[in-house]
MIKE-997764 format. One record per residue (C-alpha): residue number from 0; residue in three letters; chain; x, y, z. Coordinates in nm, 2 decimals. Layout:
REC   resi   resn   chain       c1       c2       c3
REC    NUM    Ala       A        X        Y        Z
...
END
This chain:
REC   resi   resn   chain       c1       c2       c3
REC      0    Unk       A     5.92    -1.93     8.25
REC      1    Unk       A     5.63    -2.01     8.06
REC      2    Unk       A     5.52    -2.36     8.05
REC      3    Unk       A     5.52    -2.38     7.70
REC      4    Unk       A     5.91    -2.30     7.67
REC      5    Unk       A     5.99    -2.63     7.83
REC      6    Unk       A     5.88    -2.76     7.51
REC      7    Unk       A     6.23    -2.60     7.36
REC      8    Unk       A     6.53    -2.84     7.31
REC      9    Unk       A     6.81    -2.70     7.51
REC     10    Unk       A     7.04    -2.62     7.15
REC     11    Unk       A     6.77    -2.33     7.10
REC     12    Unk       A     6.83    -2.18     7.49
REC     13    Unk       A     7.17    -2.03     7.37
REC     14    Unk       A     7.24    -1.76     7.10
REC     15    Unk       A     7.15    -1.44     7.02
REC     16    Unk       A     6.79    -1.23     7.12
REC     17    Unk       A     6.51    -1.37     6.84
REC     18    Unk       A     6.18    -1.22     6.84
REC     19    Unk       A     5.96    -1.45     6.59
REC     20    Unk       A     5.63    -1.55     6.57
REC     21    Unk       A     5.56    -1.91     6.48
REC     22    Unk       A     5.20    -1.95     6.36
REC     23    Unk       A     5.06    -2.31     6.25
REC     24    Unk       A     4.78    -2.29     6.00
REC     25    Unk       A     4.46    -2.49     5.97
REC     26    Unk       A     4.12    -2.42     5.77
REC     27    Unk       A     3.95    -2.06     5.90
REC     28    Unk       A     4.19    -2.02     6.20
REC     29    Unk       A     4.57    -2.03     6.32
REC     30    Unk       A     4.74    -2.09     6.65
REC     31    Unk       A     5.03    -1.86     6.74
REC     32    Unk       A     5.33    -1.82     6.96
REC     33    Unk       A     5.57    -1.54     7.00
REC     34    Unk       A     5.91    -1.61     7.12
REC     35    Unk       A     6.17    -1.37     7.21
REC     36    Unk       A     6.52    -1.50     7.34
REC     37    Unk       A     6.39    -1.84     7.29
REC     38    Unk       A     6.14    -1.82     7.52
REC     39    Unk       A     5.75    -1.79     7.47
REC     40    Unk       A     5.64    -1.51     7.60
REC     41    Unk       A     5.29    -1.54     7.43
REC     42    Unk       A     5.02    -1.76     7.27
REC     43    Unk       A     4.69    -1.68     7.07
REC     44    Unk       A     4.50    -1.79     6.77
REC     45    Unk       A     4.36    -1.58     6.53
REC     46    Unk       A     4.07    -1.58     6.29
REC     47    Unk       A     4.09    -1.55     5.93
REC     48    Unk       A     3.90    -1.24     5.88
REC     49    Unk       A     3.94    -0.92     5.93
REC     50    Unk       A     3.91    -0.93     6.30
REC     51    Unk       A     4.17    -1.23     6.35
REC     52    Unk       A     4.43    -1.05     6.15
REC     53    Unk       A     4.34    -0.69     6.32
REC     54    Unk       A     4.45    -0.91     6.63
REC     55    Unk       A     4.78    -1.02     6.48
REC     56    Unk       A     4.87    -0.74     6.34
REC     57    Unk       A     4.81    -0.52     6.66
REC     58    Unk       A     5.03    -0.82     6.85
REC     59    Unk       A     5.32    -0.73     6.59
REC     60    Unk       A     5.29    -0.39     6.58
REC     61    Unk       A     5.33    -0.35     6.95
REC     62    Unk       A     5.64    -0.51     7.01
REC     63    Unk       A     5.99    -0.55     6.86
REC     64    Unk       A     6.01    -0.66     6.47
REC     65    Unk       A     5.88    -1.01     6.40
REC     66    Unk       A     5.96    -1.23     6.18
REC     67    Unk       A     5.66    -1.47     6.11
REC     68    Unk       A     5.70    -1.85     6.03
REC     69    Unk       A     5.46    -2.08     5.91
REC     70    Unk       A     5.43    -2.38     5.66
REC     71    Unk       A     5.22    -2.39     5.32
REC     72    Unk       A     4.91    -2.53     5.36
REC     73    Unk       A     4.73    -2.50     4.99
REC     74    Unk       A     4.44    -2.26     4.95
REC     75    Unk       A     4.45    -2.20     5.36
REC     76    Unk       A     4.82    -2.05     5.41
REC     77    Unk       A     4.74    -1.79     5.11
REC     78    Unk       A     4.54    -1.57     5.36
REC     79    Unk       A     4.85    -1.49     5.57
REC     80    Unk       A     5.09    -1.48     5.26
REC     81    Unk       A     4.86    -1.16     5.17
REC     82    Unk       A     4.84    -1.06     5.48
REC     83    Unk       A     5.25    -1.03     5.49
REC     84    Unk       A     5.31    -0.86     5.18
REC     85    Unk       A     4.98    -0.63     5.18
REC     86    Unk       A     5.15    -0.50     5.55
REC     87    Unk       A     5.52    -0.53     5.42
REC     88    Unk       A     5.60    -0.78     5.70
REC     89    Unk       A     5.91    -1.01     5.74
REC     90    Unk       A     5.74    -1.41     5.68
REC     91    Unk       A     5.89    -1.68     5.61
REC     92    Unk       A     5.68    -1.95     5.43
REC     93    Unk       A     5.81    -2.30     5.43
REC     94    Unk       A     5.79    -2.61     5.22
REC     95    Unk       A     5.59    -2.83     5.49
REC     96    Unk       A     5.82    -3.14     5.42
REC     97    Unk       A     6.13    -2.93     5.49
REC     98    Unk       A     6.00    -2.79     5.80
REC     99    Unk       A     5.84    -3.19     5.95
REC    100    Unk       A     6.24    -3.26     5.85
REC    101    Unk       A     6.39    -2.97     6.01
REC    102    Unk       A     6.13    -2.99     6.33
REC    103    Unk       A     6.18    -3.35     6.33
REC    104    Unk       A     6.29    -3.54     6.70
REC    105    Unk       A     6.38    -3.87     6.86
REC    106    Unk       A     6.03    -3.77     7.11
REC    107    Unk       A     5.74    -3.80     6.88
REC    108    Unk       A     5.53    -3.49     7.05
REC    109    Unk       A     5.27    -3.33     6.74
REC    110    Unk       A     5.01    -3.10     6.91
REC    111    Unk       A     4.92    -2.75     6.75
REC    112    Unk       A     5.10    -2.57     7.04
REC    113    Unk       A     5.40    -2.74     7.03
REC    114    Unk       A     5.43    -2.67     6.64
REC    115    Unk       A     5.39    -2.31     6.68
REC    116    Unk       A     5.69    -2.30     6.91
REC    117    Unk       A     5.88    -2.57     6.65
REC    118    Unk       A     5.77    -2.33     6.37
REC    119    Unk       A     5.87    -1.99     6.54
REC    120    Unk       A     6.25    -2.22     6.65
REC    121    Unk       A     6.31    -2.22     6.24
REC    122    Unk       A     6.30    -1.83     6.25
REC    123    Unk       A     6.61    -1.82     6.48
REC    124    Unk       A     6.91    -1.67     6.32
REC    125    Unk       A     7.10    -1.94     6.28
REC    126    Unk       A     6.83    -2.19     6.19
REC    127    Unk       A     6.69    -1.95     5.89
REC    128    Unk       A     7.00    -1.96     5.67
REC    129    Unk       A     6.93    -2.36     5.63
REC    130    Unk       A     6.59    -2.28     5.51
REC    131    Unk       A     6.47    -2.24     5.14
REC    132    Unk       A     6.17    -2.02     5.21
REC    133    Unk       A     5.87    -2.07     4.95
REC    134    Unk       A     5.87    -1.78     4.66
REC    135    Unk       A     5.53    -1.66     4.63
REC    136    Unk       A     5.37    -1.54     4.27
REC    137    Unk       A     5.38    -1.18     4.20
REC    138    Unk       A     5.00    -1.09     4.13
REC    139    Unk       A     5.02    -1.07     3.76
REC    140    Unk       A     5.16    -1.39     3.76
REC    141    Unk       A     4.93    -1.54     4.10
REC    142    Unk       A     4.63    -1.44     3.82
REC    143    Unk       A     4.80    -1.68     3.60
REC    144    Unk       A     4.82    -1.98     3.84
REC    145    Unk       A     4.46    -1.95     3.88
REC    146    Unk       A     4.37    -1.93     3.55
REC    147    Unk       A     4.58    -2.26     3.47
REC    148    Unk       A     4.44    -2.43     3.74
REC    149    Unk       A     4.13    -2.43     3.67
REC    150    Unk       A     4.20    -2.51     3.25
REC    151    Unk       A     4.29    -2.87     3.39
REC    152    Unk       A     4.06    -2.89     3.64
REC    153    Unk       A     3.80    -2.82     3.34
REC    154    Unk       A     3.99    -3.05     3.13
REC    155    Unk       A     4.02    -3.32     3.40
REC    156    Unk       A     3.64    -3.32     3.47
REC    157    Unk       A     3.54    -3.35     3.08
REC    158    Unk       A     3.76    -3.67     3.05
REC    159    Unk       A     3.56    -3.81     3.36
REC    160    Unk       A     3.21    -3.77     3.19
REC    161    Unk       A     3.37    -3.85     2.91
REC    162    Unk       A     3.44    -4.20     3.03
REC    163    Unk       A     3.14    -4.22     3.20
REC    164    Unk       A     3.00    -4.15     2.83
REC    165    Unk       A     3.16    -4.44     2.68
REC    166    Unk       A     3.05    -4.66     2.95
REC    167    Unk       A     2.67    -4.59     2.87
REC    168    Unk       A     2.75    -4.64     2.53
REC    169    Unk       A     2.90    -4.99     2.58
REC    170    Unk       A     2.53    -5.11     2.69
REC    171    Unk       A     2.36    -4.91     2.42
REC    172    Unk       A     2.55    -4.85     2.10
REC    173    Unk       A     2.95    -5.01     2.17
REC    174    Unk       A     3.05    -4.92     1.83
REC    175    Unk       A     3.05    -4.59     1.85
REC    176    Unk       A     3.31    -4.60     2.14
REC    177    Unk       A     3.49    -4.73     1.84
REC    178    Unk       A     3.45    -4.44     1.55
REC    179    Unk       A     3.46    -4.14     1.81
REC    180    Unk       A     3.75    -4.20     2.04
REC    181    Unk       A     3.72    -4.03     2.30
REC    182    Unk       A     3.39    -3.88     2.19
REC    183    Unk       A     3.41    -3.50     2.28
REC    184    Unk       A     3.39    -3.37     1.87
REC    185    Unk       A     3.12    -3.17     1.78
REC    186    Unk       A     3.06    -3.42     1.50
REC    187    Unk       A     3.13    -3.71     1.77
REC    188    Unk       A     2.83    -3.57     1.96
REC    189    Unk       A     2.54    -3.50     1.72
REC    190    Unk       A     2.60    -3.84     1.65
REC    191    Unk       A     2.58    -3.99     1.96
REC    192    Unk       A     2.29    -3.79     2.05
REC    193    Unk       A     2.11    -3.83     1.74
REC    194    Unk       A     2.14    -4.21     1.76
REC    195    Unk       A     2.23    -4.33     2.10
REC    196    Unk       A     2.12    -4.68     1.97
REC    197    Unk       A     2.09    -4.95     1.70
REC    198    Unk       A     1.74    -4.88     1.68
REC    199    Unk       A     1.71    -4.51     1.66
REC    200    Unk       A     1.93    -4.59     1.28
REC    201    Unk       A     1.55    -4.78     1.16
REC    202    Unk       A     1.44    -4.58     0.87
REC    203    Unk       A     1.76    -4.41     0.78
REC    204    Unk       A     2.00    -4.52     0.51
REC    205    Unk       A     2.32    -4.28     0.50
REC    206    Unk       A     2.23    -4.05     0.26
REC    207    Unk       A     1.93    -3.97     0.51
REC    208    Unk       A     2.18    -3.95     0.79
REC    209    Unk       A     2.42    -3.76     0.64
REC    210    Unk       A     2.18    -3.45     0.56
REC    211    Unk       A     2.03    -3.44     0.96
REC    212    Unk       A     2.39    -3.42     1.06
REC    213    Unk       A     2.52    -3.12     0.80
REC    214    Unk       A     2.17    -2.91     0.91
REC    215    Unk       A     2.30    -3.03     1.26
REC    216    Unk       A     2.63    -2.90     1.32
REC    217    Unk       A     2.89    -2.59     1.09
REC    218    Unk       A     2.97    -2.54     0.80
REC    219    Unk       A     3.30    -2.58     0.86
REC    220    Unk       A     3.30    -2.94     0.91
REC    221    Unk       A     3.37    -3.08     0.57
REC    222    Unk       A     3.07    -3.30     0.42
REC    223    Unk       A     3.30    -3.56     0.28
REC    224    Unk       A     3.38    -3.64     0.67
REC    225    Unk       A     3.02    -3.68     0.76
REC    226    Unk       A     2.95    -3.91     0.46
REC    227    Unk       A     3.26    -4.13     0.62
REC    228    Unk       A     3.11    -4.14     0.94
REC    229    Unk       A     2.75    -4.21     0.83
REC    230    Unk       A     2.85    -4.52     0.62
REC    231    Unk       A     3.04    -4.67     0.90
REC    232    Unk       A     2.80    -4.58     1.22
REC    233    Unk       A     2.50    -4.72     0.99
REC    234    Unk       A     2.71    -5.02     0.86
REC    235    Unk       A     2.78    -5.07     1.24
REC    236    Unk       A     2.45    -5.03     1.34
REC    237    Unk       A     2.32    -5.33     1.13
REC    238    Unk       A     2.52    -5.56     1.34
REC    239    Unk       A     2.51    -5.44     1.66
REC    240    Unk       A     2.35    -5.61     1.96
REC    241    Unk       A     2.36    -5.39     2.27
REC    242    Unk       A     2.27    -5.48     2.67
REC    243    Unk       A     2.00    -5.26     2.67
REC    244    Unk       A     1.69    -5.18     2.45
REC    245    Unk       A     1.58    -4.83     2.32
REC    246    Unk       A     1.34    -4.72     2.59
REC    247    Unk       A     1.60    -4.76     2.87
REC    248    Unk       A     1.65    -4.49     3.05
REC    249    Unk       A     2.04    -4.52     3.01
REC    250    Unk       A     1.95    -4.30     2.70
REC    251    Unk       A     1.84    -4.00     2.89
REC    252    Unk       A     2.18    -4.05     3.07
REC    253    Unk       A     2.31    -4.04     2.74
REC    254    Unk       A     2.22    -3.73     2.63
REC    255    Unk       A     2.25    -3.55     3.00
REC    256    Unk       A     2.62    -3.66     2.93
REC    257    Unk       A     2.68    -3.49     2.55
REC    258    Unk       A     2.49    -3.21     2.67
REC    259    Unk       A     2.77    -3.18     2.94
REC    260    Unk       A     3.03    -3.24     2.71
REC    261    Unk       A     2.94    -2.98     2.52
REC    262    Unk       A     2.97    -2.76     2.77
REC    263    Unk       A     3.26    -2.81     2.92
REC    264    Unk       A     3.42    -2.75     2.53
REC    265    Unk       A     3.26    -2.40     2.56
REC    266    Unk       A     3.41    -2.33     2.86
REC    267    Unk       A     3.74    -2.52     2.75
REC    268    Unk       A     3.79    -2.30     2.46
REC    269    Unk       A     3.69    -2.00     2.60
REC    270    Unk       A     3.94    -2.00     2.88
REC    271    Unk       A     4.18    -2.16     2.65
REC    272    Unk       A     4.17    -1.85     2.46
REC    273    Unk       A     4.19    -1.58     2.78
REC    274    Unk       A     4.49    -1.78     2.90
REC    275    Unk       A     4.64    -1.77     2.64
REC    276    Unk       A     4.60    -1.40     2.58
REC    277    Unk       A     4.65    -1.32     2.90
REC    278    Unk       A     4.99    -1.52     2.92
REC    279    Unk       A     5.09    -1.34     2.59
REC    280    Unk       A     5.14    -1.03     2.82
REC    281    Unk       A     5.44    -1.16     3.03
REC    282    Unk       A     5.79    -1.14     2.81
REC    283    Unk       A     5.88    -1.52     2.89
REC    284    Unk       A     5.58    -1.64     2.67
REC    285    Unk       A     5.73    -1.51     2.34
REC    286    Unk       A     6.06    -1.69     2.42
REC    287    Unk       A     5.92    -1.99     2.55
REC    288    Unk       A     5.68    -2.02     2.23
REC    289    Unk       A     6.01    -1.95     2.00
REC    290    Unk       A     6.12    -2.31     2.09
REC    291    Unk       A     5.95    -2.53     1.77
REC    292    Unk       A     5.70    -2.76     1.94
REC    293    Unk       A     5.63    -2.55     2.25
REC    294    Unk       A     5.29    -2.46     2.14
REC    295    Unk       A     5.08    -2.15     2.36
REC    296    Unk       A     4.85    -2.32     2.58
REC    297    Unk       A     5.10    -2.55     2.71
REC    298    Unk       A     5.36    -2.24     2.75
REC    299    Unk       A     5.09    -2.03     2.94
REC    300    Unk       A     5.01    -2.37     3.16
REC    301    Unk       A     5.37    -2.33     3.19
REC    302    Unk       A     5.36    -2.00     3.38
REC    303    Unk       A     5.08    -2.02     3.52
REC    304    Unk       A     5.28    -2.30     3.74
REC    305    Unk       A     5.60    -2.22     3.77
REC    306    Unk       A     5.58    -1.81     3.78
REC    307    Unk       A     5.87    -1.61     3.70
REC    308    Unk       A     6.12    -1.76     3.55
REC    309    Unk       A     6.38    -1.55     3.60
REC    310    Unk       A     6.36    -1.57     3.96
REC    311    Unk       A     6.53    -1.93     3.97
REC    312    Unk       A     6.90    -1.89     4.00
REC    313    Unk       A     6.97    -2.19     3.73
REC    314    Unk       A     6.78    -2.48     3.56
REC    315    Unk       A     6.87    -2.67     3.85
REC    316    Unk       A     6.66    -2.50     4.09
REC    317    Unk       A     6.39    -2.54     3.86
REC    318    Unk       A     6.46    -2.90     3.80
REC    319    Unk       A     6.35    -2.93     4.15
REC    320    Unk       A     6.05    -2.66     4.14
REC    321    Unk       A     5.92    -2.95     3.84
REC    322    Unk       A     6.01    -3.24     4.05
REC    323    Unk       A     6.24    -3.42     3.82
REC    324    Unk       A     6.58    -3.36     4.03
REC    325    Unk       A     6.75    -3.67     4.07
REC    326    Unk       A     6.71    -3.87     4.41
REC    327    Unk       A     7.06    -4.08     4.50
REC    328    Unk       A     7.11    -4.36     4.76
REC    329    Unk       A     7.41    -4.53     4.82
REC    330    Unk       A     7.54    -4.66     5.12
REC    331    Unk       A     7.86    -4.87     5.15
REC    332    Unk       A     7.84    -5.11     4.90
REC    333    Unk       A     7.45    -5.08     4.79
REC    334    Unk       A     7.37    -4.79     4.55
REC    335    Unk       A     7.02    -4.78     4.48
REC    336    Unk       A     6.93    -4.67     4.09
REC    337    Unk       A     6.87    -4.28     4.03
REC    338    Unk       A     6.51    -4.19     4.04
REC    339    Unk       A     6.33    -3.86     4.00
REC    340    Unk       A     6.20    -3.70     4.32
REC    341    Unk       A     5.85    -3.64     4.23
REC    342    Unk       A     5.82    -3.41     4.53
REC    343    Unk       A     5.82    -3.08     4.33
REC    344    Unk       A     5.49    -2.88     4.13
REC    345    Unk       A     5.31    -3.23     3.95
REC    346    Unk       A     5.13    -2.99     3.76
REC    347    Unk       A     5.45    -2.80     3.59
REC    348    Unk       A     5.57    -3.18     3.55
REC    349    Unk       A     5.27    -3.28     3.35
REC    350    Unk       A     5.29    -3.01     3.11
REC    351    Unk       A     5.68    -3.04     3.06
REC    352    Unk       A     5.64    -3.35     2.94
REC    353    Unk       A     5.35    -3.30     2.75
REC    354    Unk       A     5.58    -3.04     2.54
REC    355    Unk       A     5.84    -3.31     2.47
REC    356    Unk       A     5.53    -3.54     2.36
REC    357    Unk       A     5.39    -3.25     2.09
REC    358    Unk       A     5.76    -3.16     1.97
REC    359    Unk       A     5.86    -3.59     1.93
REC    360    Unk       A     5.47    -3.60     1.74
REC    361    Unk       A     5.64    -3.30     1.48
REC    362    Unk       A     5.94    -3.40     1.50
REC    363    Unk       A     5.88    -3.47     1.09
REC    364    Unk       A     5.81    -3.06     1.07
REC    365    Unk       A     6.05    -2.91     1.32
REC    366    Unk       A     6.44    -2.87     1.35
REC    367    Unk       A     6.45    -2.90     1.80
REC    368    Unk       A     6.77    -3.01     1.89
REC    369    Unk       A     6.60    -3.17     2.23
REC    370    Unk       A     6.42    -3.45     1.98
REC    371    Unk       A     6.77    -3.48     1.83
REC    372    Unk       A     6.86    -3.55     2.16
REC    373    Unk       A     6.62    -3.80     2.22
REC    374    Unk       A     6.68    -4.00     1.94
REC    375    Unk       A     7.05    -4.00     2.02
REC    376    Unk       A     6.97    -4.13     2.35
REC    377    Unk       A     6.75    -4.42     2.19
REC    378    Unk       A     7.02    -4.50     1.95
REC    379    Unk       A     7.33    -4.66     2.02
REC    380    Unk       A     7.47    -4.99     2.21
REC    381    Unk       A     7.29    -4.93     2.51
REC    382    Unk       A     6.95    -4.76     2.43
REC    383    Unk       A     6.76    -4.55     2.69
REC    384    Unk       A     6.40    -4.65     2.78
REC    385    Unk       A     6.12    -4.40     2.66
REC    386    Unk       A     6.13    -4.24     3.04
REC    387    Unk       A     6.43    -4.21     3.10
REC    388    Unk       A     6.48    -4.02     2.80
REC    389    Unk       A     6.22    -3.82     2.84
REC    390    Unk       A     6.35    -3.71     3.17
REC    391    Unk       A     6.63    -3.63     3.01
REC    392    Unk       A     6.49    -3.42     2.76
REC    393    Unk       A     6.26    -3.19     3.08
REC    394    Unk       A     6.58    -3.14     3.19
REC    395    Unk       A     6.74    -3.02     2.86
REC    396    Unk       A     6.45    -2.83     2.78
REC    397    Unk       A     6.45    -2.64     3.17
REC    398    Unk       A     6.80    -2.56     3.03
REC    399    Unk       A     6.71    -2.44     2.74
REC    400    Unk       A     6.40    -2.21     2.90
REC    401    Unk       A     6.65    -2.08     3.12
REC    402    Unk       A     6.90    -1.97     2.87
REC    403    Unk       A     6.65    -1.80     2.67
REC    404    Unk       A     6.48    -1.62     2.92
REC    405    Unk       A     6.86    -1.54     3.10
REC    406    Unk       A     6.95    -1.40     2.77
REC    407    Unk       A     6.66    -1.26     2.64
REC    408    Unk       A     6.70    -1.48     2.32
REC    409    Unk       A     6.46    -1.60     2.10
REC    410    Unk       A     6.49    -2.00     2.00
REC    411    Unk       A     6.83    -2.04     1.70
REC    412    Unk       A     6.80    -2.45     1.63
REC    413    Unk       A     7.17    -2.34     1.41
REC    414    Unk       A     7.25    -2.22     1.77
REC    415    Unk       A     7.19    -2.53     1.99
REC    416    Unk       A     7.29    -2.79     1.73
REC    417    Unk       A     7.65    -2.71     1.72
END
């Protein structure tokens, strides 16, 4: 027997002929065993390139029909998941939590070659019903994922220079941290990199200020405004008494950062507008959008991390996808207080409760029965606190996706308020 088949526990020497491959994934490269009636009858690693997967695919080809094994690991797994379903191979992707779980022992042995055998173990028969394999996106909808992805990593970034902005401004200028909040405007900007500091304002009164900044920025922005904002920066400007002095090279910084700024809006609102455009394509995005207060970015964000909708059984299962499932402890006499798991996509999270935030912000304009719901859980004897609530109201609006999207059925507020 090969050595490496002493490695198996002696509950995986008895049951029917397997043939699977277990493969454990790391960046550029993977190390693989094939077992067949629970022993290992062959180990290799494998590039991946061309070459590598060549190599595996000659392996699979050449023997009995495999069924391939092997955890998530980000941006490195995705190779093989192509790999799979370019070929129309059997794989079976797993969550990696589930799999340290399932995998787990009383010896503590982790080495790459023991967790290819451990991997290609979960492929047996009777060990693959108790695993919830990962459901990849479909292409159209993998385009979508990217595309969101990279809206908050733009987003994300902006609010860091952002902050740095307004730390450079507390030595130079503090008051304008104060008028613009956050600063990332158009208006916000020309003003900040017209006059960084107190002493760039000497010679100007606001009537002087007011006509650099309309030849400065569009027409669009209403004059009245820029009057407002002129008055109060120079008003501020007579009192101010900043760390450092006009020649400090802080000030370059200053402008390196609005220059920045402005550029990541560009790029902000150009993308905003192709993902949104692009998301208008899939049928879920009109019924998702139907709901009053689910505006279209945060609907295509929406897809773009959860996928297809329709390919959850219920709400439940998407509860989980989200991460707001409950977690339960109780044992004997202690019960421990429900808590949300927090173990499912952060970023589908993020924007499901950004939604509830937009449709509580209109609730003056709207007729959504999940802000009647959170008021009614506010009210009352016993009120809610604000997060438990809005927990409550993801998991009445995963409902309420799912029902539309099941039925084909735009929003009806007459509908859901009976």
């Amino acid at each position: 027997m090969n050595e490496s088949a002493k490695l198996l526990p002696q509950k995986y020497m008895e049951g029917d002929k397997v043939h699977v491959l277990g493969i454990d994934v790391s960046r550029g490269k993977s190390n693989c065993a094939l077992l067949h009636d629970h022993t290992v009858v062959k180990e290799f690693q494998i590039i991946h390139n061309k070459s590598g997967l060549a190599k595996l695919k000659s392996i699979i080809a050449s023997d009995l029909p495999v069924m391939a094994v092997f955890e998530t690991t980000g941006i490195y797994s995705r190779v093989l998941t192509r790999f799979f379903i370019d070929e129309e191979m059997n794989y079976l992707e797993i969550n990696p939590l589930e799999s340290s779980i399932r995998m787990a022992g009383l010896r503590r042995q982790k080495t790459d070659r023991s967790d290819t055998v451990k991997l290609a173990l979960l492929g047996i028969v009777d060990q693959k019903s108790l695993i919830h394999g990962r459901r990849p996106y479909s292409r159209p909808y993998e385009q979508l994922h990217l595309m969101a992805h990279r809206y908050l990593e733009i987003t994300k970034e902006r609010s860091q220079i952002i902050n740095h902005l307004h730390a450079a401004l507390d030595q130079t200028f503090p008051e304008l941290n104060d008028i613009f909040n956050p600063i990332r405007s158009v208006l916000g900007l020309t003003f900040v990199s017209l006059f960084p500091h107190p002493d760039f304002l000497i010679g100007y009164i606001p009537g002087t200020m007011a006509k650099q900044i309309i030849s400065s920025v569009s027409h669009k922005i209403r004059s009245d405004l820029i009057v407002r904002r002129c008055k109060g920066v120079w008003q501020a400007g007579q009192l101010s008494y900043p760390a450092q002095s006009a020649d400090s090279f802080i000030i370059s910084q200053i402008h390196s950062y609005c220059e920045e700024i402005q550029q990541y809006n560009q790029a902000h609102d150009l993308l905003k507008r192709q993902l949104i455009n692009y998301a208008k394509t899939f049928p879920e995005f009109k019924l998702i959008t139907s709901i009053p207060g689910a505006g279209e970015i945060s609907t295509a964000l929406l897809l773009g991390f959860t996928g297809k909708i329709a390919r959850f059984p219920s709400y439940k299962q998407l509860n989980a996808y989200v991460g707001i499932d409950l977690r339960r402890i109780q044992s004997g006499g202690f019960k421990e207080a429900d808590r949300i798991n927090r173990r499912g996509q952060s970023s589908a999270r993020y924007i499901m409760f950004e939604m509830i935030r937009s449709m509580l912000r209109n609730k003056a304009r709207i007729d959504n029965h999940i802000v009647d719901y959170y008021y009614k859980l506010k009210k009352g004897p016993h009120p809610k606190p604000d997060m438990v609530a809005m927990i409550a109201c993801v998991n009445r609006l995963d409902r309420t996706i799912m029902n539309l999207v099941r039925t084909n059925q735009i929003y009806n507020y007459a509908r859901t308020s009976r």
